[in-house]
N, C-alpha and C positions, 0 to 999 in steps of 0.2 A: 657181421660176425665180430669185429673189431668192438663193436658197442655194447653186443651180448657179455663180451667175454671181460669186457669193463667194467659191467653192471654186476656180473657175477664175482668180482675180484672186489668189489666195494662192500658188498653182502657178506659174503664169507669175512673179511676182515672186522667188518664190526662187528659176526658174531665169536669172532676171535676176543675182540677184545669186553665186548660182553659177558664172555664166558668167565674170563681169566679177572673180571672184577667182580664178580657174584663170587668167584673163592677168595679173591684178596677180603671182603667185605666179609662172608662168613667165619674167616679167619680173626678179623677184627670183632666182629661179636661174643667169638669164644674166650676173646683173650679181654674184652668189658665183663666177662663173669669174673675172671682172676680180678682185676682191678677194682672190682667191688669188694671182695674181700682185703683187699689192700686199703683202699678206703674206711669200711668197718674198722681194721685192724687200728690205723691212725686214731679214728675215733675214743677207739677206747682206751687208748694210750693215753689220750689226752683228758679222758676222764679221770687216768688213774692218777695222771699226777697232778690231777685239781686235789685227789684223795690221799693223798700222800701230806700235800700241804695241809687239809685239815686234819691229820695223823700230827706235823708238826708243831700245829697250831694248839692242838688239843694237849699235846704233852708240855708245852708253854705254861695252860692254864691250869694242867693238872700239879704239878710244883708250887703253883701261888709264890714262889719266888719276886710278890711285887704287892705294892700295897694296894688298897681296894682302889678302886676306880682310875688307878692307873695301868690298869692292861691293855689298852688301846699303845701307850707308850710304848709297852715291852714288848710288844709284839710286833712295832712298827722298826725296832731298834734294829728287828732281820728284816732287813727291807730286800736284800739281795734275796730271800724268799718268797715273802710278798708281791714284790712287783714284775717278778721274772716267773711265778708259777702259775697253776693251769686257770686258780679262782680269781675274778672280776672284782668281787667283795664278803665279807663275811657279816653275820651277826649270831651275837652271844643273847643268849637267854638263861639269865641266874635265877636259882631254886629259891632267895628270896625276895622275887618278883622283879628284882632291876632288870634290865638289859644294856647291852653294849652296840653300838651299831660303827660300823666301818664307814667313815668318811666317804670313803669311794660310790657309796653304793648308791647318792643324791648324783653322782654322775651318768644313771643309767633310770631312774626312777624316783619319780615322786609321790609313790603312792604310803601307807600304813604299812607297816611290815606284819603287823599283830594279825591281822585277819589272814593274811598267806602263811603264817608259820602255822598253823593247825595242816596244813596239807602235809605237811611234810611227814617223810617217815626216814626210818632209823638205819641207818647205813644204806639208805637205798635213794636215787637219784628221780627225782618228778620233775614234773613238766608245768609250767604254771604261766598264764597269762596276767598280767595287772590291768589296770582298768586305763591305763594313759599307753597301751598297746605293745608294751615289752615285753616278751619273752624268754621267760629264765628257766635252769634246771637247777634244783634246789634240792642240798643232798644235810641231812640232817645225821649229827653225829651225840651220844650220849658224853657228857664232860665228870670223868671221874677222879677223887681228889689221892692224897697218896696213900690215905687209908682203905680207896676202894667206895668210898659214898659219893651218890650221886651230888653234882654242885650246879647243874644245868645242862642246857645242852648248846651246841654251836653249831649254826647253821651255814653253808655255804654257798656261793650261789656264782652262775657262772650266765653272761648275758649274748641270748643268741642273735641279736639285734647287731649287726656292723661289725660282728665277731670277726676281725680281720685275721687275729692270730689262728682262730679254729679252722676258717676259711683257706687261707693260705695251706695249710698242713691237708689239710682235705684232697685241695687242689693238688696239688704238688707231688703229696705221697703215691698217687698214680697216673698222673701229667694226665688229667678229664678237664675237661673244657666248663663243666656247670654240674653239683654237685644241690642235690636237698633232702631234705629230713624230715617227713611227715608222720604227723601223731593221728594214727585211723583213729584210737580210740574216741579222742578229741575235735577229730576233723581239721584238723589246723594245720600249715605248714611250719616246722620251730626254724629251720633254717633254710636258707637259699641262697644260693651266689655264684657268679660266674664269670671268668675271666674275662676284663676290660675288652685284652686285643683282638678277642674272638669274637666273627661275626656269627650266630648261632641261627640266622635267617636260611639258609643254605641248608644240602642234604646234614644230618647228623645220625648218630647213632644212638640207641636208649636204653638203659638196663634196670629194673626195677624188680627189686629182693626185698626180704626181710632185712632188718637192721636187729641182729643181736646185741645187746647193749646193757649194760644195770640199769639203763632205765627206770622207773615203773610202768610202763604203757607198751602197747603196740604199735613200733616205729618202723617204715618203709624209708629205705632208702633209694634212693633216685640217681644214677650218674649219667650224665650225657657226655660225649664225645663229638668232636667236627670231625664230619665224615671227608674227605676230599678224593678225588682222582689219584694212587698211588702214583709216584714217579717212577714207581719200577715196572707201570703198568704197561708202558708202550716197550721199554726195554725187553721185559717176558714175552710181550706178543710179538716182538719184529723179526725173530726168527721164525716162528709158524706164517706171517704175512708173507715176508720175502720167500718163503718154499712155497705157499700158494698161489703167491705172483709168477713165480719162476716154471710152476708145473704149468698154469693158464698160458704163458705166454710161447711155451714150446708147445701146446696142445692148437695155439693159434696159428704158428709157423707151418705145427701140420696140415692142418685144416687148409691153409694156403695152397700148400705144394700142392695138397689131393687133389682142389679142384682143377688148378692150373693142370695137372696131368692130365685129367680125365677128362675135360671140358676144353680147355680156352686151347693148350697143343694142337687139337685136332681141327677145328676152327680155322688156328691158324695156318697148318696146311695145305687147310683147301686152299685158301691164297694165292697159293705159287703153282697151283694145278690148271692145264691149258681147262681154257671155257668147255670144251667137248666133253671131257671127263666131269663136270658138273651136272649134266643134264641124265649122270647115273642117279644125284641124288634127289628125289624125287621131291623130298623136303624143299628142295632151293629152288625148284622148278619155278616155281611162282614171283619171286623174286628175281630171277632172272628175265621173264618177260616183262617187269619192272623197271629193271634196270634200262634193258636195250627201247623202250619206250623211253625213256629216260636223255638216253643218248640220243635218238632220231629226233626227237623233240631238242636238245640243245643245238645240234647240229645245222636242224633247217635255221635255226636263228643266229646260226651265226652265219649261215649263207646270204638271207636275209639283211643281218647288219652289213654286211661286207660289201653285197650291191648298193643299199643305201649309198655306204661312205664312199661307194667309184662314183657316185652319180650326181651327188650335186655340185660337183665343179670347185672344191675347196679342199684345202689340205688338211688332214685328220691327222693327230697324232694322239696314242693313249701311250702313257706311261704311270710305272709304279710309283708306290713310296718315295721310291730311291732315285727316283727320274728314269728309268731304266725304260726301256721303249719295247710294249706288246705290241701295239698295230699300227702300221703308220700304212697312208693309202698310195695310191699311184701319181696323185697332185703330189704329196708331202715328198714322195721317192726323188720326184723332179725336181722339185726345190732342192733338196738336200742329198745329193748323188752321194755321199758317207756316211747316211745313216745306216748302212748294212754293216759298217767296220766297227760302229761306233757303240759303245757300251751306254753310254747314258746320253739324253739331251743335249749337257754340255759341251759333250766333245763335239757336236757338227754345229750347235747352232750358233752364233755372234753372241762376243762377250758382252755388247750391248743387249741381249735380251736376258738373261741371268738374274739376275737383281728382280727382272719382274717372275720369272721361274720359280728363283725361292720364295716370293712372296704368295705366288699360288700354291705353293707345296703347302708352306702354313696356314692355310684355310682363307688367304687373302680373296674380297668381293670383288667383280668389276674391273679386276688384271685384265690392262690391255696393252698392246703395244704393237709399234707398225715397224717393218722388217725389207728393206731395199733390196731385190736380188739385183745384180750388176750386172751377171750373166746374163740374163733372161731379160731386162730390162723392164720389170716387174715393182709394184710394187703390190704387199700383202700386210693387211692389217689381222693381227692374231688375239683372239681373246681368249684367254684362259679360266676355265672352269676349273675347282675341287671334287673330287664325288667321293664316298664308302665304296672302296672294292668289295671284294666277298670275302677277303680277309678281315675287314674292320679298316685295314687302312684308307690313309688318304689318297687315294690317287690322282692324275688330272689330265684333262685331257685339254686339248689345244685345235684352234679351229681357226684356220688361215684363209679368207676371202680374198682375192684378187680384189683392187680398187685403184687399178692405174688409170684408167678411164674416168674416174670421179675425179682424182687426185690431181691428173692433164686440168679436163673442163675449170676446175676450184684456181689453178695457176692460169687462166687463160683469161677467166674471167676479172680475179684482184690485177693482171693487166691493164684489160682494156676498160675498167671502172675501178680509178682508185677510192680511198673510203674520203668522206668529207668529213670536217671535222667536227658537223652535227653529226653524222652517223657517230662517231665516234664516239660522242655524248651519248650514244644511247642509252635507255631506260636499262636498268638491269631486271627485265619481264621476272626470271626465276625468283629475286629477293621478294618481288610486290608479290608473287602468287605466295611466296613462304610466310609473308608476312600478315595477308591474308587466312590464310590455311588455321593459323598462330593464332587469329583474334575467334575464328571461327571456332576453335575448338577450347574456349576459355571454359574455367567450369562455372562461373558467374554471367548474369545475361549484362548484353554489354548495348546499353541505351540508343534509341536508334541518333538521338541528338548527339550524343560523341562521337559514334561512329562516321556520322556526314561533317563533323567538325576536325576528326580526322583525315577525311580523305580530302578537305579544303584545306591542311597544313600540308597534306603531302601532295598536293598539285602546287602550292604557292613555290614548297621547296625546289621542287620541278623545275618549274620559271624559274628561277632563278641561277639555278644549276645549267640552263639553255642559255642563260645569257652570257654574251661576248663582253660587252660592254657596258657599265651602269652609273649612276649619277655618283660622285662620292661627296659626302658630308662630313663636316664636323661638329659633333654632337659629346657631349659627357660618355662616357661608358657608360654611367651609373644611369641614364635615362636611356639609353638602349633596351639595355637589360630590361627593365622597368612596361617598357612599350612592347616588349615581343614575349613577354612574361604574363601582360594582359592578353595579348592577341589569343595567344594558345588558350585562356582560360574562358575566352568571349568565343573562341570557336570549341570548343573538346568542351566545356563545361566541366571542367576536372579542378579542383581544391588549390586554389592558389597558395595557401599554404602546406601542401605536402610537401612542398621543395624550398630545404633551408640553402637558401641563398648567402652564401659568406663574400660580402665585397665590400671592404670598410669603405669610410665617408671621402678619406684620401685618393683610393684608387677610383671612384665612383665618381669621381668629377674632374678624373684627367679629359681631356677634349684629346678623339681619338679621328682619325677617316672610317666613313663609315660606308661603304657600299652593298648592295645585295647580298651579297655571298657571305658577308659578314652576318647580316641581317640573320642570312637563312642558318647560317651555322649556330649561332647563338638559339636557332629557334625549331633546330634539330636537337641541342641540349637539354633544352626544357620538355622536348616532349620524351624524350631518353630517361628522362631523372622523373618526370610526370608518371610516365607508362610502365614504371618497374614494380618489382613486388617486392622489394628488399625491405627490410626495416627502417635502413639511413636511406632516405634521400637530399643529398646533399650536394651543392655546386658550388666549387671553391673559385673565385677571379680573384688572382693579385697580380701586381707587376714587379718583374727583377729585373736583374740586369740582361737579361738576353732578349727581356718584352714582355708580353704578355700571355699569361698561364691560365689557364683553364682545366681544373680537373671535376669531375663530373662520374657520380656514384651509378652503375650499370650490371644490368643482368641480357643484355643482350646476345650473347652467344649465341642463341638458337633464332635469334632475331639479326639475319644479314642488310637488311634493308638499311636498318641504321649506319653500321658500318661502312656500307658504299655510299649513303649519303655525308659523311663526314668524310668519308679518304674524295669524294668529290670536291665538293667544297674546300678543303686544306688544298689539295692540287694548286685550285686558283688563287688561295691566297697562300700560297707558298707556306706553309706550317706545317709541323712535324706532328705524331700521334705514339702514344705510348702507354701502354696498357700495365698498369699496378698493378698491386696485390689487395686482393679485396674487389675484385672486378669492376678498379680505379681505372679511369681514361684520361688521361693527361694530353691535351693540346697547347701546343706551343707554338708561339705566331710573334713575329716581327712585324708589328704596326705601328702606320704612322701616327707622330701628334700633331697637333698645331699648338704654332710660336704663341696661339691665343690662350692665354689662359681663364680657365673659368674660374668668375666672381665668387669668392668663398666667404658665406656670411654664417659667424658659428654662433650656435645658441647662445644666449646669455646666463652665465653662472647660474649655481641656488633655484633655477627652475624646477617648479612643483609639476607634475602630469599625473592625472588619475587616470588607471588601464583598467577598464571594465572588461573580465575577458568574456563572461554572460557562459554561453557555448563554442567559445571562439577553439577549435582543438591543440594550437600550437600557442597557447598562453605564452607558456616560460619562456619560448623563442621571443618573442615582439619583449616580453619584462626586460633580457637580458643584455638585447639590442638597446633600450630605453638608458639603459644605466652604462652601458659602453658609450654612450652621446655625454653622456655627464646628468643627466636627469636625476632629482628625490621620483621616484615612484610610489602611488599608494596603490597599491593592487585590488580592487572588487570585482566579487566573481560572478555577480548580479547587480540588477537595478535596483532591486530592493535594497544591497548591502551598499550601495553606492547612498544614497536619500538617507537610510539610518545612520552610517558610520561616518561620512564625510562633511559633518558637525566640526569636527575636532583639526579639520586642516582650517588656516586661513583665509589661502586663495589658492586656485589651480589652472596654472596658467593656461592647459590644454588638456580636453578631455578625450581620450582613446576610447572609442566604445567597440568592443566585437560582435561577431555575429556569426556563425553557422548555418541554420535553418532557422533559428527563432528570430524573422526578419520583424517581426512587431514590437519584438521587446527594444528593439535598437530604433524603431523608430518613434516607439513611444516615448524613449525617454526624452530622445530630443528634443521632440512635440514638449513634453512636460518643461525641460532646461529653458526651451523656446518663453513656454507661458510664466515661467516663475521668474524669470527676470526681465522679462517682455520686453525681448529686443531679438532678428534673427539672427545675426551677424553675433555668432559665439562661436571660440575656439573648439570646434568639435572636429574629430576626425573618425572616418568609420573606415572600419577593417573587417570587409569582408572575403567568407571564404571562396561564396562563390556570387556571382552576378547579384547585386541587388535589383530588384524587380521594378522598385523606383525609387531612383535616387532624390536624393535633399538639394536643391539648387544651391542650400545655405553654410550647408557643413562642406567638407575636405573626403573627398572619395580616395582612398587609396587602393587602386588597380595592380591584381597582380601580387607576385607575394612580395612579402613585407622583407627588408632588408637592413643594413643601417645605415646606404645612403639614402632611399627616398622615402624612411622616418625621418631624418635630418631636412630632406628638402622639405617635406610636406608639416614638420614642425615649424619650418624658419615661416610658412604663413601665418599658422596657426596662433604663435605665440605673439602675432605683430596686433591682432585684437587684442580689447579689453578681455582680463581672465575673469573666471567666475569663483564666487563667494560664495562659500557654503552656507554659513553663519549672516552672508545679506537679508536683512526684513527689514523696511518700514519700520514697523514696530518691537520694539526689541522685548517687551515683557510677553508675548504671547507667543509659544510654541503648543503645538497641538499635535496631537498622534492619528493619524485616519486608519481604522482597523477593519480590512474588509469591503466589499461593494463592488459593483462590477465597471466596467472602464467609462458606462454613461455616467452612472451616479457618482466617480472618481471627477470626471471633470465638471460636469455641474456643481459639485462641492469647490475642487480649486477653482474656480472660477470667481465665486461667490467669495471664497474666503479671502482674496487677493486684493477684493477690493477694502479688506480690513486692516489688510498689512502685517496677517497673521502667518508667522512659518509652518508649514505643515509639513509633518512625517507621514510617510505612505505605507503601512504595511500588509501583508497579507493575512496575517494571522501575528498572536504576540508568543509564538512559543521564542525569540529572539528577541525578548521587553526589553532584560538588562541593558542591550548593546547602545539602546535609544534611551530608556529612562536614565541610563547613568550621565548622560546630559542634562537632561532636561526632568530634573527630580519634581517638578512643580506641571507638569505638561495635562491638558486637558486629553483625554484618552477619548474620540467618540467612533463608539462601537455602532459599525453600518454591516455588521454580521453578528451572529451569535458566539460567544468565546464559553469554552469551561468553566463551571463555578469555581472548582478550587482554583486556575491557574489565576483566575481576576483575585482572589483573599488572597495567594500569596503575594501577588505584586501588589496587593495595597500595604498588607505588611512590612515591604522591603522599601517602597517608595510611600508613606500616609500621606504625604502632601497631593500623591497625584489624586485626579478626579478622573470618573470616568459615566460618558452621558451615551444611552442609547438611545435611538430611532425608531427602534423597530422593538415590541415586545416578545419575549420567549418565555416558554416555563424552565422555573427551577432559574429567575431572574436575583443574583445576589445582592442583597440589602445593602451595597455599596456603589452601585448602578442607578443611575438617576436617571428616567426616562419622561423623555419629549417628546411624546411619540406623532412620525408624520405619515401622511397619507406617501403611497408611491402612483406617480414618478415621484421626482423631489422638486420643488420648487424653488427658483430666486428666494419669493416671500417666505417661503418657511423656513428657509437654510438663513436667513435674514434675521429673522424674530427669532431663532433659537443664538443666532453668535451674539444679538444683541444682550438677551438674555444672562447669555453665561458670560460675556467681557462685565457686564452691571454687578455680576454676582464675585467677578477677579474685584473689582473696584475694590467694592464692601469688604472681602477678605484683606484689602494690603490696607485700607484704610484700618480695619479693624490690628493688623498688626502693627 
């Protein structure tokens, strides 16, 4: 009813105010007829006194009070007339043939006057377009002298183009929003205009009359008006809404009372009427054998519940919201002989269960706790449940198991077998099934080689955590680290460089005692910092003053295995644990040194290293380490850029090469470093990510991630060899470029060429010429693949001294390609006869210059 009577009070009001603006609005149409005539009336006001001034003007010329051809002067002398009246400009036409034209009148048109003064006529006002599109009303007057004979006539002319004065008086004289003046005869509109501030998009209003006027023609007038929403529109209507509201909402009151009398009163009567007197009304009959079905059915179930809860030997308690106690059983009664006094929980049961009470009230899981009677000599463990009563509330109910007889045997038993202190070591089963659980449900498949590499770090850790006793050593920290950093990456096969190891050259060569436990700690870090998904993985070692620190980057939270295996280990070696921000783990341990100090041999100044990083993924980590040592670095990010670009260094005292998965590129170059300087025994060092497959007996393995103590140790080898020459050959006039070919015909070429003492660049393709010819602007280029025509003319353009010789012929072969062409495979004798060739043919060119 309440919706009806809403809907209907919204209706009615807006044709309230519908109503009452169709009269406001017809009201305003009637009164845009008056206001047209107000408009007209301006109009011709304003004609008359254009006609007034040429009434003034003409009695000027009829005097002749001035000599000939100066009446422009004397007429201009009343200027307070001229420039203040209704005409724009005038022109005189004399009866012997001269005329006079008004200056002014080049400000509005630049057409001939001659041919529009024929339209005109004699005291009467036309309408005239020029041909440069201005529109004037031109009112021609006869010029008589003081005897009464014609002397010419004088034309006047008023311009409806930008007419602000006529516009404005338009506008104004009956406050219309846009005002125009259309010639039917002509078809043309003469004037139009409308006030700036007015937006004329909106509703408006329109009136369109005759324009009575001296005119010549038939002229309509146009006036529009901005229609808008009276402000006195809501004012007029709020007394008819407020009495339609007012009758709606007492006709709503009624509506209420009626039904409530008639309906819901009697209803609620029956209520309070014994059950007997109901079964007069024959209507409710049915409802009543619903009802007492109803009841019989809750009834047996609460009979039902109630022997349940006598019967199985525990103490029941249900209570409200509020702790308030519905049903407590015949066990619970005996426990608590004042639960019949007692208004809530609280009041009978020990202040020591409380604490866990409100925790069950608030929807706490897994509330449990155990309750000593003294009396009884009992003990009862109670766990507490939350449920939805029928109210929606929380309710809870409490459930008390006798457990004196477990509680005796459990005391009888830690008696007569106390625990050993390998039991006491025991395994923590729940961490390893969580930890398990944790790998089982990764969403990536998790290799079955890591996973057996795992379970062999965490039985080593085991062992070790079982041992009493262990050998203790003195070793570097920094090769600790180093050793248990491989271990993990030779058993898990996991990215020795995902974990940035911070432990400068200083703290990494204190000699430290080192036992098991130590061992295994260090080797629980790395798989912690290993096995995380964080972005930083990062393991800080320094030493202060309270010893040695250990913080170590971790998302282990949901992973407990770690954390008992580090608070194990700390135990034995006495250290402390402490969890940052940024799920930072800070260990702190007091260990010994030895009075031995380790030999510290530091690089030699101005050392050059070239860092191949190839696919190595933690480049800038190993670069930034290289230059914290004191090292020049030249960084190449390939093989290729290493052979074209490292021309331009002198010597390198040690060569860093990386590796990823692309284990061929790292050992071909060595193989290649090996043959180009033919000797094994070079400063090479490899870093890789993960296991090389088969190592080099000749180069420097670094195991394990890279840090910047054992870059330092494994450079103090490295750099004690002869370094390598980039710029080393034999023969110093011959560089050559190899462009192309596969790794047989790569080295059957170097092989060949070596024995000439020729330097050769190795490249795959020359889209990266510059980087090589700008060395070696003179370089023989021999194409063992096909290249693009244009990129071979622009590098002969850039470099004309280079040469370049092909093997092999292709179509669309450029005229600056000199081809030798050999059978494949390639041979000694061919590769022979072609360098002898082309060195006979260098001769002849430097002799020739």
């Amino acid at each position: 009813m309440l919706a009806s009577i809403g809907v209907a009070f919204l209706v009615i009001a807006l044709m309230i105010l519908y109503f009452i603006e169709a009269l406001n609005q017809s009201a305003a149409e009637k009164g845009l007829v008056l206001k047209h005539r107000v408009v007209e009336q301006a109009f011709n006001g304003y004609l008359a006194r254009a006609e007034d001034e040429m009434k003034f003007i003409g009695q000027d010329l009829s005097l002749r009070d001035y000599t000939s051809g100066h009446e422009l002067d004397l007429l201009f002398s009343h200027h307070e007339v001229l420039l203040f009246g209704g005409l724009d400009f005038f022109y005189i036409e004399w009866k012997n043939g001269l005329h006079s034209m008004d200056p002014r009148a080049r400000l509005f048109t630049k057409v001939n006057f001659q041919p529009l003064l024929r339209e005109g006529l004699i005291n009467r006002w036309t309408s005239i377009m020029t041909k440069d599109g201005t529109i004037l009303l031109m009112y021609k007057k006869k010029l008589l002298s003081s005897e009464q004979e014609n002397i010419g006539f004088l034309y006047g002319f008023i311009s409806l183009n930008d007419n602000l004065t006529l516009a404005h008086e338009l506008l104004e004289s009956a406050q219309v929003s846009a005002v125009q003046i259309y010639d039917k005869v002509n078809d043309r509109v003469l004037l139009e205009e409308h006030k700036a501030s007015v937006d004329l998009s909106g509703s408006i209003l329109r009136s369109r009359l005759p324009l009575v006027s001296p005119v010549q023609s038939e002229l309509q007038l146009d006036i529009i008006q901005k229609h808008a929403f009276s402000s006195t529109l809501l004012t007029n209507a709020l007394p008819l809404i407020v009495a339609v509201g007012f009758v709606l909402l007492c006709f709503y009151f009624f509506l209420t009372r009626l039904v409530k009398t008639l309906l819901f009163h009697p209803l609620e009567a029956i209520a309070y009427r014994p059950e007997e007197d109901l079964l007069t009304f024959s209507e409710l009959q049915p409802f009543k054998l619903q009802s007492n079905q109803y009841k019989a059915f809750i009834k047996a179930k609460e009979r039902r519940f109630t022997l349940l809860a006598e019967s199985i030997h525990s103490a029941i308690i249900f209570c409200n919201e509020v702790a308030e106690v519905e049903l407590i059983n015949t066990e619970a009664k005996r426990i608590f002989p004042d639960s019949d006094r007692a208004r809530t929980l609280f009041d009978f049961m020990p202040i020591s269960c409380h604490q866990s009470i409100q925790e069950a009230l608030k929807g706490g899981l897994g509330v449990h706790f155990d309750l000593t009677i003294n009396n009884l000599g009992r003990i009862y463990q109670f766990q507490a449940y939350s449920f939805q009563n029928e109210s929606t509330y929380r309710g809870l109910l409490l459930v008390g198991q006798n457990v004196t007889q477990e509680t005796s045997l459990t005391w009888q038993l830690e008696q007569l077998q106390p625990l050993s202190s390998v039991v006491q070591k025991k395994v923590d089963t729940d961490a390893i099934l969580n930890e398990l659980t944790y790998l089982s449900m990764l969403p990536s498949h998790t290799n079955t080689t890591h996973l057996q590499g795992w379970i062999a770090l965490l039985v080593s850790v085991l062992d070790e955590i079982s041992t009493v006793e262990s050998d203790v050593s003195y070793l570097p920290i920094g090769d600790v680290f180093c050793q248990e950093s491989a271990r993990v990456m030779v058993a898990m096969g996991v990215e020795a460089n995902r974990v940035q190891l911070d432990c400068s050259v200083k703290a990494g060569a204190r000699v430290v005692a080192v036992d098991a436990s130590f061992r295994g700690l260090v080797r629980v870090l790395f798989m912690m910092v290993m096995s995380n998904d964080m972005a930083e993985r990062r393991l800080t070692v320094r030493f202060d003053d309270s010893g040695l620190e250990m913080i170590a980057m971790n998302d282990m939270a949901f992973r407990p295995l770690f954390c008992w295996m580090v608070n194990m280990l700390l135990a034995h070696l006495g250290g402390q644990q402490k969890t940052l921000q940024n799920n930072a783990l800070q260990l702190n341990l007091i260990i010994e040194e030895s009075e031995y100090k380790n030999e510290f041999k530091p690089l030699a100044p101005n050392q050059v290293v070239a860092w191949v990083s190839n696919d190595y993924s933690n480049a800038e980590a190993v670069k930034e380490a290289l230059e914290r040592l004191g090292l020049q670095v030249e960084e190449y990010i390939s093989t290729d850029s290493f052979f074209t670009q490292s021309s331009a260094v002198k010597k390198f005292d040690a060569v860093l090469i990386g590796c990823d998965s692309d284990v061929d590129a790292q050992s071909d170059m060595t193989q290649a470093l090996k043959l180009k300087y033919n000797r094994d025994q070079l400063p090479i060092v490899w870093l890789n990510s993960t296991l090389p497959v088969k190592a080099d007996p000749h180069v420097f393995t670094l195991m394990g991630c890279s840090f910047d103590y054992n870059l330092h140790q494994i450079l103090v080898k490295a750099c004690a060899l002869e370094g390598v020459v980039p710029t080393y050959s034999n023969g110093q006039y011959e560089s050559w470029v190899m462009v192309g070919g596969s790794r047989v015909a790569k080295a059957i070429w170097y092989t060949e060429l070596e024995n000439y003492g020729i330097t050769t660049q190795w490249l795959v393709d020359l889209s990266n010429y510059y980087v090589v010819l700008s060395y070696h602007p003179d370089a023989v280029v021999v194409l063992l693949a096909p290249q693009p025509e244009t990129l071979l003319l622009s590098i002969q353009a850039a470099f004309p001294k280079v040469r370049f010789f092909s093997v092999q012929r292709w179509p669309e072969m450029p005229d600056n390609v000199a081809l030798f062409e050999m059978a494949l495979p390639y041979s000694g004798d061919q590769i022979r006869l072609f360098t002898q060739d082309v060195m006979h043919n260098n001769a002849n060119i430097r002799s020739n210059e």
